[in-house]
Each structure stands twice: as C-alpha cells, then as structure tokens.
N, C-alpha and C positions, 0 to 999 in steps of 0.2 A: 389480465396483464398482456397488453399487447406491444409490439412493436413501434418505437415511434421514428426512430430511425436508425440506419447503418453507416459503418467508413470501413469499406476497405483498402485497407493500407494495401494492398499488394504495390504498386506503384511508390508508394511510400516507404514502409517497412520491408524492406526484403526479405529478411526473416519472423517467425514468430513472436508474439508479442507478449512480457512477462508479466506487465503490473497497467494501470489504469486508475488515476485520482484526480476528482474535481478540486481545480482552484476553489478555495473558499466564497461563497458568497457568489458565485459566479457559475457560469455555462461553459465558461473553459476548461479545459482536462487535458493531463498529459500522460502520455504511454511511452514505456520504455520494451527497447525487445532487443532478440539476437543478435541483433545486426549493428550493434555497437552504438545506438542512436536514442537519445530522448525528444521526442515529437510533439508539439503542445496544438491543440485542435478548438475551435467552438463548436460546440453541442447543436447550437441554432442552424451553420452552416456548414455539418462536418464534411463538405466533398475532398478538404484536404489541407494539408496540416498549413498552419499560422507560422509555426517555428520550428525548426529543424536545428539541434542540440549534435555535437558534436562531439568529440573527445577520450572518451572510453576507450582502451585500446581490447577489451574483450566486454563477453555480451551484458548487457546490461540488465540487472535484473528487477530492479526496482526503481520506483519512483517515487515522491511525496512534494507538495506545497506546504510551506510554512503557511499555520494561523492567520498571522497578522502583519508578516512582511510579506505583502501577497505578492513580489515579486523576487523573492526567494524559492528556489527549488530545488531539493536533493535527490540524488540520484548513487545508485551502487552498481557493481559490477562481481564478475565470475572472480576477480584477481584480487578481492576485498580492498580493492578502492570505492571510496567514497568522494562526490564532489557535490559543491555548491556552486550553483547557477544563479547568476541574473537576468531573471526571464527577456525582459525590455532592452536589456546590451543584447543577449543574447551570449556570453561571455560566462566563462567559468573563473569562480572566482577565491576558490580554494579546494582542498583535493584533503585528504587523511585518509586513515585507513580503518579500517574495522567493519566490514559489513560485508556477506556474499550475497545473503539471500533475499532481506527485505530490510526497508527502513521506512520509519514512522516516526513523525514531530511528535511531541506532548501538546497533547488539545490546549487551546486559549493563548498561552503563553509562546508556546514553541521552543521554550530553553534548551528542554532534552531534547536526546534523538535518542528513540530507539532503534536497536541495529539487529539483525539475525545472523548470524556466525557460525558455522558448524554448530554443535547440537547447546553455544549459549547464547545469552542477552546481553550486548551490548545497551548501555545507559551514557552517553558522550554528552558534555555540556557542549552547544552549539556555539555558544559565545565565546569561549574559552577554549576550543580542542580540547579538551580533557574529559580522558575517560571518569565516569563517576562510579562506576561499579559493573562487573562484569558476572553474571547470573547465571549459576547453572543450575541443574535437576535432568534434566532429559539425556536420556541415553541416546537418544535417536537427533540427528540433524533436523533445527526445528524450521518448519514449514510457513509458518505463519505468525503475524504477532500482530496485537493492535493496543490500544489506551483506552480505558476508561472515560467518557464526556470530561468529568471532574480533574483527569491526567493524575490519579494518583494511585493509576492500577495501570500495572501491564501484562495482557494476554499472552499467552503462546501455545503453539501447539505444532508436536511431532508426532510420530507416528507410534511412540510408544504411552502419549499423556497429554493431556492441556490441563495447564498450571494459571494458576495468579500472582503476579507477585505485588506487593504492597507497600508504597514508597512514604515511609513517615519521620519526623525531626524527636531524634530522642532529649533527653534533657540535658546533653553534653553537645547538643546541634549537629552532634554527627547525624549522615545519613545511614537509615538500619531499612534491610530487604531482608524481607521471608516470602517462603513461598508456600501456598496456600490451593488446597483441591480446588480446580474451576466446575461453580455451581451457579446458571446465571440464570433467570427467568425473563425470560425473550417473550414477548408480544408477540414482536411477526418477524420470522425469521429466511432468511434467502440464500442458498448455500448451494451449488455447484458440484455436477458428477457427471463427467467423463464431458459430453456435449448438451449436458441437459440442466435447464437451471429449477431447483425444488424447491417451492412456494410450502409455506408451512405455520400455522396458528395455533400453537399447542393449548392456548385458552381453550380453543370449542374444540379439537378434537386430537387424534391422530393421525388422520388420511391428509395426505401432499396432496400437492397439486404439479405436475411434470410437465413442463414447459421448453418443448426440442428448440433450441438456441443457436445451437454452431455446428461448424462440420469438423470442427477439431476440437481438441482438448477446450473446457474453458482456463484461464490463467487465472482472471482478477473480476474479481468487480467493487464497482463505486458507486454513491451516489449522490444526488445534488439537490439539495429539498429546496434550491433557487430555481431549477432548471424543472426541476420535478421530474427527475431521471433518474433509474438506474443502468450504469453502463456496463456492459459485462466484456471481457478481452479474451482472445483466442488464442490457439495455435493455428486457427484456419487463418490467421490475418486481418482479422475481421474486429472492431470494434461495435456495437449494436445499443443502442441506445432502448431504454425501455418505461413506459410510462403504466 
C-alpha cells in the first residue's frame, strides 16, 4: 500500500479536517472541517480545492454525495444543522436540522439520510424533510455510522457498542426498526488509530499490517474504486491519497 498522492489543505482548510467522501463514480472528493467550510477536490489533480462551500456558522463535521444526483451534497455541523448543496451553483439549497456528528445517503437510491445525533440515529427522508424514525440503543455518543451496499442496514458505533439496525416493510406498510448485535465478515478490512492506518485480512491470518500516514489524529477515510484510491483525512490538514 503505498502512497499515490497528498493535499495539504493548510492554505485551504485552516483548521482540521472532519470527514472525506468520493463523489460517486468519479475522482472527485469533498472534505469538511473546523473551519466552518466544505471543499470539493479532484483526486487526479489535488494541488487545490475545485470548490469552496460556505455557510456553516460552526464547525462542520461531516460530509456525503448523493448516489445518483451526483450534484447534490450534504453536509452537518457542531450546531445540528444540516445542509444541501448544489455542487455546480455552488449555492446551498436547504438547511434542517438533525445531525452533529456524521451523515450518510442510503446506497442506490439516496432517499434516506442517515444522521448521527448525540448517542442516536437519525433516519430523515431527503425528499420530504421528514424525520422517519429516530434510533436509539447506545448509551454513549455515537461515533460513526454507515449503510449496508443493499441500504437496508445501518451501522453504528459508539464507544459503548456497534449495532445493526434493520430497515423492513411490515404488512401494515409501516416502517419496523430493530436493532440487532453487529457480526460482519470482512474480507479486507481498513480502519485507522491515532496516525497509523491498519491493513488487515482476517481470511489468512491475524497479523496487521501498520502503515504510519499522518502527523495528526486520522478523521476519515474513503474510497473510489473509479479513482482506485483510498483517501484518508487528518487533523494534520492533510488529505493523502492511497493506492
């Protein structure tokens, strides 16, 4: 796994950088960070950002691309506002609330958002503003969340637990969530500690592979099986491209 290229935002992001997601199907990628800003970059040429997003009045903590309206982009903050961007105006184009810590579209579709909120899950129809169900279990503020490929499972994990929960049509067409122990069998897996990114195969063995990345915390990482990257985000300022 080596490096195929970096951006350092210092000139860019003036403060630390929260989240990192490839546009779909594409080389493009946008980072959100402290500094109240979402930045949209190309992979091919990252010396420095495409798009400079504005509007946040506190730090921003997250970012995501819609599926299929590839120029749709959502984005959160410390203050649990939520906004939608039109990448190509460059213009924000609605604002709600519900999210501090992370948001995430549903694969394919993009109907849902998932949102991370103090220690639950926000489920918001994107088309409609409306909350569809709000998910708890964790006693602890959760950390992280992601979808299933198929979007009919969402991830999460706090520091007390990582759950599943399980989005299905009963025969009254309501929608019914439970939430279920997270048991997943990973191939190859990629996951992040302190400045060091940990390569990992649990088919052939138990032994990692430790691969020093950053000079600061890492945030995020993404990746782009267009670009054939993965990107990983710092607190050093640094986004780092990885082949």
């Amino acid at each position: 796994m080596e490096t195929y290229d970096y951006v350092c935002t210092t000139e860019e992001h003036s403060l630390l950088i929260t989240d990192v997601r490839f546009k779909p199907n594409s080389a493009l990628f946008a980072t959100s960070s402290f500094d109240r800003s979402v930045q949209i970059w190309d992979a091919d040429k990252p010396s420095n950002a495409l798009v400079k997003l504005h509007g946040h009045a506190e730090q921003v903590t997250s970012v995501d691309f819609h599926p299929r309206k590839l120029d749709l982009l959502c984005s959160c903050d410390s203050n649990n506002e939520i906004r939608l961007w039109n990448v190509s105006q460059q213009v924000c184009t609605h604002t709600t609330k519900g999210a501090t810590k992370q948001v995430r579209f549903q694969p394919r579709v993009g109907k849902l958002l998932a949102t991370a909120v103090g220690n639950g899950i926000n489920i918001i129809d994107v088309e409609t503003d409306t909350l569809q169900a709000h998910l708890k279990g964790h006693t602890k503020d959760v950390r992280a969340i992601c979808w299933d490929t198929s979007g009919k499972y969402v991830a999460s994990i706090s520091e007390d637990s990582a759950r599943v929960c399980s989005l299905f049509p009963t025969v009254r067409s309501f929608i019914s969530w439970y939430f279920i122990l997270l048991v997943l069998q990973i191939e190859l897996t990629i996951w992040f500690l302190l400045q060091t990114l940990e390569l990992w195969n649990p088919t052939e063995s138990n032994k990692t592979i430790s691969v020093p990345a950053h000079m600061g915390l890492i945030a995020a990482l993404a990746d782009s099986p267009q670009a054939e990257v993965i990107a990983s985000a710092s607190h050093d300022q640094c986004v780092k491209l990885w082949k």
